[in-house]
C-alpha positions as CSV (number, residue, x, y, z in Angstrom):
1,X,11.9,27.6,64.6
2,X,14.9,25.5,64.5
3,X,14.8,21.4,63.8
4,X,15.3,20.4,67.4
5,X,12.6,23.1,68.5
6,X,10.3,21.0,66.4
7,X,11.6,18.0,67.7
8,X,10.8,19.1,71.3
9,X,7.5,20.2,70.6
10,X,6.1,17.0,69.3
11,X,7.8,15.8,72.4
12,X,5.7,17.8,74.6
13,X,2.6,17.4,72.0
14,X,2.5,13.5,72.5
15,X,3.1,13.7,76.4
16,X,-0.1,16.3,76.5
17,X,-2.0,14.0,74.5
18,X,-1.4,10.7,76.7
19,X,-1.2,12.8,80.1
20,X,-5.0,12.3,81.7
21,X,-6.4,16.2,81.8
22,X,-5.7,17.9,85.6
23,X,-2.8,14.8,86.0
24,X,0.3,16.1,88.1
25,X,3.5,15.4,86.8
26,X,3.4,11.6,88.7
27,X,1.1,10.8,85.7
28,X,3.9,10.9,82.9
29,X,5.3,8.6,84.4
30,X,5.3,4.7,82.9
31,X,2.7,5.3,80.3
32,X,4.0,7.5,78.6
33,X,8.0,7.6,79.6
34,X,8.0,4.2,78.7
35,X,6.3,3.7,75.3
36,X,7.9,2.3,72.4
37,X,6.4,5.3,70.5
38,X,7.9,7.9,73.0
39,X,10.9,6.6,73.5
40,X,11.8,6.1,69.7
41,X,11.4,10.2,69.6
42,X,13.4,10.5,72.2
43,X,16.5,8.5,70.3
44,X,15.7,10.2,67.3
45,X,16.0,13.7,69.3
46,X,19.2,12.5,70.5
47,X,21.0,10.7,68.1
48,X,20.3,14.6,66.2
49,X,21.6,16.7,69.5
50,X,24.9,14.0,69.1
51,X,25.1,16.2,65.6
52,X,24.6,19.5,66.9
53,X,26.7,19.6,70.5
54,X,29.4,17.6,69.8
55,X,32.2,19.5,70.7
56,X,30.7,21.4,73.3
57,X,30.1,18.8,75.8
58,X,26.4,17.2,74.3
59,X,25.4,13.9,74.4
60,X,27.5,12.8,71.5
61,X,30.1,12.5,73.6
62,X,34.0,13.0,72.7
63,X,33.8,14.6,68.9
64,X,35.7,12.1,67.0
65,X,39.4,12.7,65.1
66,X,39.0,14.0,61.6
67,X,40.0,11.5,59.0
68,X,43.3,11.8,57.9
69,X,43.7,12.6,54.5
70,X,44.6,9.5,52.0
71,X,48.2,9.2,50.9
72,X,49.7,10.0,48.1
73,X,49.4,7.5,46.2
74,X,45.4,7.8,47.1
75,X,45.1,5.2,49.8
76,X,43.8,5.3,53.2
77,X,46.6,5.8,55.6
78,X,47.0,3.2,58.9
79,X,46.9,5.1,62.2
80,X,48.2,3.6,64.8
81,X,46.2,1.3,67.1
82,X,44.3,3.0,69.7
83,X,40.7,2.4,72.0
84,X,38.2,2.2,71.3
85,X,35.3,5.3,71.2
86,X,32.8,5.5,74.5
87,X,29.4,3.5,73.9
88,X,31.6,0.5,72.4
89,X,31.3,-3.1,72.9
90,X,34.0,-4.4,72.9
91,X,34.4,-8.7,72.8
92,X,37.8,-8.9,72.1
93,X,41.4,-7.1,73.2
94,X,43.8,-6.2,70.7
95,X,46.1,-8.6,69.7
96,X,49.6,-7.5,70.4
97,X,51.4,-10.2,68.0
98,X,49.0,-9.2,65.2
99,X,51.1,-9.1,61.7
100,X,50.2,-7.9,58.1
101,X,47.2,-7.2,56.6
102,X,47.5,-3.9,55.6
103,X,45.9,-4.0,52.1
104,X,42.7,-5.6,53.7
105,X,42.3,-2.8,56.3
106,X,43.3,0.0,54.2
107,X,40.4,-1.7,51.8
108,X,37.9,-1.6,54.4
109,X,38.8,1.8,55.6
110,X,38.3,2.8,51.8
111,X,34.8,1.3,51.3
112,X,33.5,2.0,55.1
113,X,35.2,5.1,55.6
114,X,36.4,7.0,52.5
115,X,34.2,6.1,50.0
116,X,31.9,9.1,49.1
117,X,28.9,7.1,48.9
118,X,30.1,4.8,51.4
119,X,29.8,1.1,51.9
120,X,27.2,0.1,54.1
121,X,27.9,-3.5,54.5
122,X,31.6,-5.7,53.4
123,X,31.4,-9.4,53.8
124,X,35.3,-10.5,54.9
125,X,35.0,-13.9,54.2
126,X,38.0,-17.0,54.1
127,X,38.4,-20.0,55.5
128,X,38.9,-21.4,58.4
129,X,42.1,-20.2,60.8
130,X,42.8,-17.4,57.9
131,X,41.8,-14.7,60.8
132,X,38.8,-12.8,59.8
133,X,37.9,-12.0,63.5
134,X,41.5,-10.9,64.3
135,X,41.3,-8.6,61.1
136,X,38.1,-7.0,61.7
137,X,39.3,-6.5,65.4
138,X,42.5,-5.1,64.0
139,X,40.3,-2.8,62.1
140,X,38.3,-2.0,65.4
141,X,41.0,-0.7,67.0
142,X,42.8,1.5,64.4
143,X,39.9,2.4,62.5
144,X,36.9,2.7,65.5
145,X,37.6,5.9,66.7
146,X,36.9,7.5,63.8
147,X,32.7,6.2,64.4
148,X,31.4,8.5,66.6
149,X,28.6,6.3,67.7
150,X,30.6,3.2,68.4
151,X,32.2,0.3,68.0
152,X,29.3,-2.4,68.8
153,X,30.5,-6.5,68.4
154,X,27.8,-9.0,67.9
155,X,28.5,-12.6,67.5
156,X,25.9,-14.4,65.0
157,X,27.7,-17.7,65.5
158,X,24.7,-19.0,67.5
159,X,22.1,-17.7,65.8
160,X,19.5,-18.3,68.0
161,X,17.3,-15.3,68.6
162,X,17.9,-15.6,72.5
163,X,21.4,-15.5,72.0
164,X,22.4,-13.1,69.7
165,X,19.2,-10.8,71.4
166,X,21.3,-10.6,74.5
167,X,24.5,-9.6,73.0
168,X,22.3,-6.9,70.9
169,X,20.8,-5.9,74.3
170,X,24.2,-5.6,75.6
171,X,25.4,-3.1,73.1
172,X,22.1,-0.6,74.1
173,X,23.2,-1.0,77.5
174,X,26.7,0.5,76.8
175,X,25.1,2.7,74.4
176,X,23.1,4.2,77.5
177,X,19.9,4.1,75.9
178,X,18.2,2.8,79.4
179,X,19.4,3.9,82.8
180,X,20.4,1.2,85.3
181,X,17.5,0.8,87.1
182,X,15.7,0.4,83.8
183,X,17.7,-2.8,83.2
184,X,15.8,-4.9,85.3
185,X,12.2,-3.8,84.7
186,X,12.5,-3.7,80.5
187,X,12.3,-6.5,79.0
188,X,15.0,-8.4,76.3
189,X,12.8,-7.7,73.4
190,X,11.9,-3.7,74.6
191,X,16.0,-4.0,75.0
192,X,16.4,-5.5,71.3
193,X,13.7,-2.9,69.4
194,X,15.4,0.0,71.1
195,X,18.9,-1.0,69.9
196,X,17.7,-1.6,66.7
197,X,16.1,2.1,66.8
198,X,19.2,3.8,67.6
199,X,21.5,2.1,65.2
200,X,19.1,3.0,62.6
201,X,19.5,6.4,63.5
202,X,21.9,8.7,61.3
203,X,25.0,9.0,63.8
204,X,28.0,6.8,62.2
205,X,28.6,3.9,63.4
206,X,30.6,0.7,63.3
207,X,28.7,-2.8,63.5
208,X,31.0,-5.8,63.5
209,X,28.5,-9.2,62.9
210,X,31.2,-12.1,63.9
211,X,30.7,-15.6,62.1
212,X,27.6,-15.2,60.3
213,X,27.2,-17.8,57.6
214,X,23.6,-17.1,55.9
215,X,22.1,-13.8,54.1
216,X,19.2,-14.2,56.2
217,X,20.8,-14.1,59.8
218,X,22.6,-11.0,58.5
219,X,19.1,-9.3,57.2
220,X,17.4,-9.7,60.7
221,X,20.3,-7.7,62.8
222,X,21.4,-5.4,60.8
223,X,19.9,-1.7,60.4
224,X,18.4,-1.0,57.5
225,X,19.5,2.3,56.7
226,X,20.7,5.2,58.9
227,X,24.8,5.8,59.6
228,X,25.4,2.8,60.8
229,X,28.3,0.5,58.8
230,X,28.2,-3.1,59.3
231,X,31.5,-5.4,58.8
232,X,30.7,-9.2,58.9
233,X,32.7,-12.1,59.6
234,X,32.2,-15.7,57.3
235,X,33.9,-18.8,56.4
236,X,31.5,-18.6,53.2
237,X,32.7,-17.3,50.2
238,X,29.1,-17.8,48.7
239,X,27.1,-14.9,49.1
240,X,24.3,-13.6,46.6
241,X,25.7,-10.7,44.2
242,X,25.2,-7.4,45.5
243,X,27.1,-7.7,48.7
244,X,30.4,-6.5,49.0
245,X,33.3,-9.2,49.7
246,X,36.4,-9.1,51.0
247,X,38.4,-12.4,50.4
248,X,40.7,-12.8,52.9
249,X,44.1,-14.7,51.4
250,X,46.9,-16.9,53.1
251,X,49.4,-14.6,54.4
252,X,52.1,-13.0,51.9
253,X,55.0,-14.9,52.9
254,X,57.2,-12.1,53.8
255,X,54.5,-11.7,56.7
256,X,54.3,-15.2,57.4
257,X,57.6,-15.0,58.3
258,X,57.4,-12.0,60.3
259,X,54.8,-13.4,62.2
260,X,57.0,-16.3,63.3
261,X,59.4,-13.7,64.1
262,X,57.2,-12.5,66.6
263,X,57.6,-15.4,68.6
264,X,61.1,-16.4,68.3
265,X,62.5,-12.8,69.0
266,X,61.4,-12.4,72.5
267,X,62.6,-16.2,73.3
268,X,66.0,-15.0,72.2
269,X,66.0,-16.9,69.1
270,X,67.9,-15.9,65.6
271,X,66.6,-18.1,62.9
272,X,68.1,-18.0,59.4
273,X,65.0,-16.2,57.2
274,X,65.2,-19.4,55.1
275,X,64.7,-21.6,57.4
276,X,61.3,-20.1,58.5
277,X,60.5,-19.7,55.5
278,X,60.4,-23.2,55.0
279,X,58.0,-23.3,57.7
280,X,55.6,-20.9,56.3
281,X,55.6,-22.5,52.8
282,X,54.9,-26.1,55.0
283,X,52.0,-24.4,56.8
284,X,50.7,-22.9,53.2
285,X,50.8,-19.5,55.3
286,X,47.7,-19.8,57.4
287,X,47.3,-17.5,60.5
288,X,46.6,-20.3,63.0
289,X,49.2,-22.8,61.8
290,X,51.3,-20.2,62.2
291,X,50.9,-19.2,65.4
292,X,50.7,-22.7,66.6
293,X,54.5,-23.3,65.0
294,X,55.6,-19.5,66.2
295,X,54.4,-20.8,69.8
296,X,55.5,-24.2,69.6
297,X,59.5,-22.8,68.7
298,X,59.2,-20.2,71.3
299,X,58.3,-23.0,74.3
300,X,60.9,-25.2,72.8
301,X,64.7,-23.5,72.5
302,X,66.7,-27.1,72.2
303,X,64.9,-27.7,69.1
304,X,66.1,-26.1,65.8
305,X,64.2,-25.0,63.3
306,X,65.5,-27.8,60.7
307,X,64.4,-30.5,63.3
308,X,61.0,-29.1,63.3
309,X,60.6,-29.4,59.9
310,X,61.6,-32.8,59.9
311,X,59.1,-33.9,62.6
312,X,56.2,-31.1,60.9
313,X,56.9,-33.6,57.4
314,X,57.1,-37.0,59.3
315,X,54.1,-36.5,61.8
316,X,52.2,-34.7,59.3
317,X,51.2,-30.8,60.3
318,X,47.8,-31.6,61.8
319,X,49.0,-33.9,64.0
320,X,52.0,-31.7,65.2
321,X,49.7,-28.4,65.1
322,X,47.7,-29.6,67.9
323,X,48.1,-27.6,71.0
324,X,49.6,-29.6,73.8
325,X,49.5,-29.6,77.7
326,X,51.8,-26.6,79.3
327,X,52.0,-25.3,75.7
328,X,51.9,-20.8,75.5
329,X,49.6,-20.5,72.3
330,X,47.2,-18.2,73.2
331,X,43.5,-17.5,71.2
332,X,43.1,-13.4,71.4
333,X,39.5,-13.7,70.1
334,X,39.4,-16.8,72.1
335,X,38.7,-19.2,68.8
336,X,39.9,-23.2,68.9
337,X,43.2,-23.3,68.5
338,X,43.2,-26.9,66.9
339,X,43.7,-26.7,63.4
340,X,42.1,-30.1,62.2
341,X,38.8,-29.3,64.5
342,X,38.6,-25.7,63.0
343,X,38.2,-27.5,60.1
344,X,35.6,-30.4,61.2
345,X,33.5,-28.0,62.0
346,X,33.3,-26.7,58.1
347,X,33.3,-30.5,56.6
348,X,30.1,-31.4,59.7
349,X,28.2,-28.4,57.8
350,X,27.9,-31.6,54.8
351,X,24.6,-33.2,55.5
352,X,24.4,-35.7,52.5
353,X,21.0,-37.2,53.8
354,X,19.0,-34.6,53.6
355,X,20.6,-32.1,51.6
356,X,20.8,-33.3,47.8
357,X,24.0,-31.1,46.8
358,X,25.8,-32.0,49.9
359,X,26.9,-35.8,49.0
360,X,28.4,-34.8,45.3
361,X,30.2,-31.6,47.4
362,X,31.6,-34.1,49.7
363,X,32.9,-36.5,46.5
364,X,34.5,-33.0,45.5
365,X,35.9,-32.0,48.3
366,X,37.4,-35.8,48.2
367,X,38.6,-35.2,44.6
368,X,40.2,-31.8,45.1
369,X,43.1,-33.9,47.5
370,X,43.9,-35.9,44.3
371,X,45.0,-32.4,42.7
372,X,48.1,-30.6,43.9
373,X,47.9,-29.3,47.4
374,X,47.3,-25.4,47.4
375,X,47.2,-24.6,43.6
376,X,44.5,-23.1,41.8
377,X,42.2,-25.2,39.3
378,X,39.6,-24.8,37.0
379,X,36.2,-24.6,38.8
380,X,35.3,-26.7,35.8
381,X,37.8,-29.5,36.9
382,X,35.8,-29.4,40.1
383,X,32.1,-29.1,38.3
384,X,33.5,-32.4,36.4
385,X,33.9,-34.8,38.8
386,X,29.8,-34.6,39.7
387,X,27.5,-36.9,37.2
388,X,24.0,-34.4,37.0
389,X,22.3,-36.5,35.0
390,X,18.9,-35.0,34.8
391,X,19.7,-32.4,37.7
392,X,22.1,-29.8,35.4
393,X,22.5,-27.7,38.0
394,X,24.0,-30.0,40.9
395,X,27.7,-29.6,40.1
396,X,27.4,-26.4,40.4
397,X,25.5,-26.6,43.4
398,X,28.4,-28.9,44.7
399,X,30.9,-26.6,44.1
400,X,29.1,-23.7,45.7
401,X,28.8,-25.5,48.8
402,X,32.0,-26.3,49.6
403,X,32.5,-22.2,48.9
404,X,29.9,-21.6,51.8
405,X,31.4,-24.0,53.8
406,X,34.6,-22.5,54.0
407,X,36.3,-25.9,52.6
408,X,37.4,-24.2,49.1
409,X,38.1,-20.8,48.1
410,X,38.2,-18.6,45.3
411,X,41.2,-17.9,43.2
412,X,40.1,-15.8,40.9
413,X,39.4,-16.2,37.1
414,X,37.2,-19.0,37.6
415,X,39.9,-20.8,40.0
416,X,39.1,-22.8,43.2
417,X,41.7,-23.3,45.4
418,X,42.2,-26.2,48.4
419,X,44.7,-25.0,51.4
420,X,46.9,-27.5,51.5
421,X,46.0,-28.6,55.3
422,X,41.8,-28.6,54.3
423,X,43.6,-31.2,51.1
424,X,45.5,-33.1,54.6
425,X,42.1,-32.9,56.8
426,X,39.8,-34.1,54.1
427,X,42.6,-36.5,52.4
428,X,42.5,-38.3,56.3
429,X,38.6,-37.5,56.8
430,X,37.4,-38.9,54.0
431,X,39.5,-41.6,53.4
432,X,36.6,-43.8,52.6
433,X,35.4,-42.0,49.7
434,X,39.1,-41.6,47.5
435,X,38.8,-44.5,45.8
436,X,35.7,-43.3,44.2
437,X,37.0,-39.6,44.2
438,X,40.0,-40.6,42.2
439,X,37.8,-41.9,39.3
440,X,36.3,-38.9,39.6
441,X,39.4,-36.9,39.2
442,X,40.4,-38.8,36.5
443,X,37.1,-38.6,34.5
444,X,37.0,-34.8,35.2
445,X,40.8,-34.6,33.9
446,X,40.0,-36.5,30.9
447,X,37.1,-34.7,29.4
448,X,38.5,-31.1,30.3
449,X,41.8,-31.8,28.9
450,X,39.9,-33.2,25.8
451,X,37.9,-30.2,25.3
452,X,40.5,-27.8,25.4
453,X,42.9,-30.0,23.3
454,X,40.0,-29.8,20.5
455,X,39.3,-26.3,20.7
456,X,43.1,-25.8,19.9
457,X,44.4,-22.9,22.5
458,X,47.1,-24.4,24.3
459,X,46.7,-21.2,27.0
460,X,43.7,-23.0,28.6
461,X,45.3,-26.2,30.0
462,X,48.5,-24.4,30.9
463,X,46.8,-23.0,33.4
464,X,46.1,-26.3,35.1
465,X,48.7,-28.0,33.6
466,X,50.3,-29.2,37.0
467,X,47.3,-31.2,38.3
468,X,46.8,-33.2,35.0
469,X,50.6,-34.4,35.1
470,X,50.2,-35.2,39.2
471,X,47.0,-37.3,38.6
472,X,48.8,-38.9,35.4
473,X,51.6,-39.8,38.1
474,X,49.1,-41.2,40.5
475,X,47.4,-43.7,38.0
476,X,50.6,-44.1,35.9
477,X,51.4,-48.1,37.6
478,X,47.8,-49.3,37.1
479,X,49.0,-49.6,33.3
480,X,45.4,-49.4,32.2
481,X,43.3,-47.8,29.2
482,X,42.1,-44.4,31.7
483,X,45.8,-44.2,32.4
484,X,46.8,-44.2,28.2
485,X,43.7,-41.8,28.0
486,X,45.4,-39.7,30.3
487,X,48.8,-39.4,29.2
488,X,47.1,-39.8,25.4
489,X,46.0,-35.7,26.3
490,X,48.9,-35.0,27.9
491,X,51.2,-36.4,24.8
492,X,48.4,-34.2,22.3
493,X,48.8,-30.6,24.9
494,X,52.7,-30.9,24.5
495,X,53.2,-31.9,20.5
């Protein structure tokens, strides 16, 4: 007797067993029909017959495209954008302007798709306006065909049960796992449970969790187990070890200018590659800044590309970034378009009066603008500028929450890094707290620069080199005995 014979008998064995003896076929009916238990065989029975008849018209639907084999030089090859498979949910259209990126979706098609083993989870995590949801929709729509159960969106951003419950609910309903007249009659949680059933179920599948910030969120919706593979969206570059990230960078600048491109073209506008440029190095190559500026030039032909660099360094690029009345910019995945307010939202995440870490991450984040905008710098440097007095562990703590936050990011080899419009947002936000930051900065500068002069390898400091001669520059007028300190380690580094 074959699997699905089996299957079908315990079918018939547990409606036997519930069915009242000399019952006519009216008695199977809502007792047993509409079980939990009954209907979690019946997904299991069909999430296996999507196995075993796809191809031949079964329930699995379409059969999906083979993967294509990986190139030559062993990497996953990009096919063209495309839909969508059936039972999708899909939030967001494709985004026709969409630039770049191809070494982040070749690297999730490698660790969801490729891998052997397989991935069953990546974490793509940047800050804010970097474009996580445009990537992983990107992905959705080159990449999704290839899941044969789907392409299901869910947006954790809420978090509230209710909420994200409904959009959970949604995806079963496009899944088909209740008929229409079901809908009404079943309840959200019945809706929810059998969701949860069928993605757990062994039929590949691609689950895209949108702006989910904490571990725990993540461990209550997604499947443990089964085919499904989950790709989630965060601004925190702070989760536990085990999970597999995907830092998103700044754009490469060759793409930052080709995405600017893709708004000047069709306006009929030829700008000199140096001149945009220019642009992209102003904006520190973020998505959204870019797409603001590419919008902005497009809607506004009389104004060269030279006069908006002048205005973008007078007004300051916060200011001129925000979207304005009769303005084109557009939000594909619907997102705020406002640059400073993408990154309130991170720095309101601070809550120094009830969370102990928070107020020395916030004197931090307020030292970091005394450094040079954009550069990496010793995650030490930042550690530094927190007192812990009997609490050891709080600069650490500091530092890790600005990572969740999406306020800093990693730069690798024990780097952090501060885009150079979060160092103009919190430079302006927190312009109550610089005066103490700065003697933070200053302290922290000192007794780094001391340590590594002492331990003799000039290799260390070069790497931060820059940010001790910008903070000697800022303090070199005072004239005073933190100011000879400073340029005392420089003047010891150099000899």
């Amino acid at each position: 007797m074959s699997r699905l014979e089996g299957k079908m008998d315990e079918m018939l064995a547990m409606v036997r067993q519930r069915t009242p003896a000399g019952a006519g076929p009216a008695a199977i009916g809502g007792d047993v029909i509409f079980s939990g238990q009954f209907h979690n065989v019946i997904i299991n029975l069909l999430s296996q017959l999507s196995h075993t008849t796809q191809g031949a018209g079964g329930f699995g639907g379409p059969t999906p495209p083979p993967l294509p084999p990986l190139d030559e030089d062993g990497r996953p090859p990009l096919p063209d954008p495309g839909s969508l498979p059936p039972r999708s949910r899909p939030v967001y259209g494709r985004n026709p302007l969409f630039t770049g990126r191809e070494d982040e979706l070749r690297d999730l098609a490698r660790r969801l798709l490729y891998d052997p083993a397989g991935t069953p989870a990546v974490i793509s995590t940047g800050i804010g306006g970097i474009g996580k949801t445009q990537l992983a929709v990107e992905f959705a729509y080159r990449f999704g065909r290839f899941f044969a159960g789907g392409v299901q969106w869910v947006s954790l951003a809420d978090g509230d049960p209710a909420v994200v419950g409904a959009e959970v609910a949604d995806c079963g309903a496009l899944m088909g796992l209740w008929s229409p007249g079901e809908d009404v009659a079943l309840g959200l949680a019945e809706k929810v449970a059998r969701t949860a059933q069928a993605w757990r179920g062994a039929e590949p599948r691609l689950l895209i969790f949108d702006n989910c910030e904490e571990p725990a969120l993540l461990a209550r919706w997604r499947p443990a187990g089964g085919g499904a593979r989950v790709l989630v969206t965060s601004r925190s570059d702070d989760w536990p070890a085990g999970f597999a990230a995907l830092a998103v960078p700044t754009l490469p600048r060759a793409q930052s200018v080709a995405l600017l491109r893709e708004y000047l073209t069709p306006a009929g506008r030829a700008e000199p590659p140096a001149a945009l440029d220019e642009v992209a190095a102003e904006l520190g190559d973020l998505p959204l800044a870019l797409t603001l500026a590419g919008s902005y030039l497009a809607d506004s032909p009389s104004i060269r590309v030279a006069r908006y660099l002048d205005d973008l360094r007078r007004v300051g690029p916060l200011d001129h970034l925000r979207p304005r009345d009769g303005a084109t910019a557009y939000s594909w995945t619907t997102h705020d378009l406002d640059v400073a307010r993408t990154f309130q939202i991170s720095l309101e995440g601070l809550a120094p009066a009830t969370r102990p870490p928070d107020a020395a991450a916030r004197l931090v984040l307020a030292g970091a603008t005394c450094l040079v905008p954009g550069e990496p710098f010793p995650w030490a440097l930042a550690a530094g500028m927190v007192e812990a007095g009997d609490d050891a562990p709080l600069p650490d703590a500091a530092v890790r929450r600005l990572l969740a936050l999406g306020l800093l990011e990693r730069a690798g080899g024990g780097r952090l890094r501060l885009h150079r419009l979060v160092a103009a947002f919190a430079a302006r936000a927190l312009a109550g707290d610089l005066d103490a930051a700065r003697a933070a900065v200053e302290g922290a500068v000192i007794s780094l620069a001391y340590e590594q002069n002492v331990a003799g390898d000039p290799r260390s400091l070069r790497e931060w080199e820059m940010h001790l001669r910008h903070v000697i520059d800022a303090a070199f007028d005072r004239e005073d005995n933190t100011t000879a300190t400073l340029c005392g380690n420089l003047g010891y580094y150099l000899k």
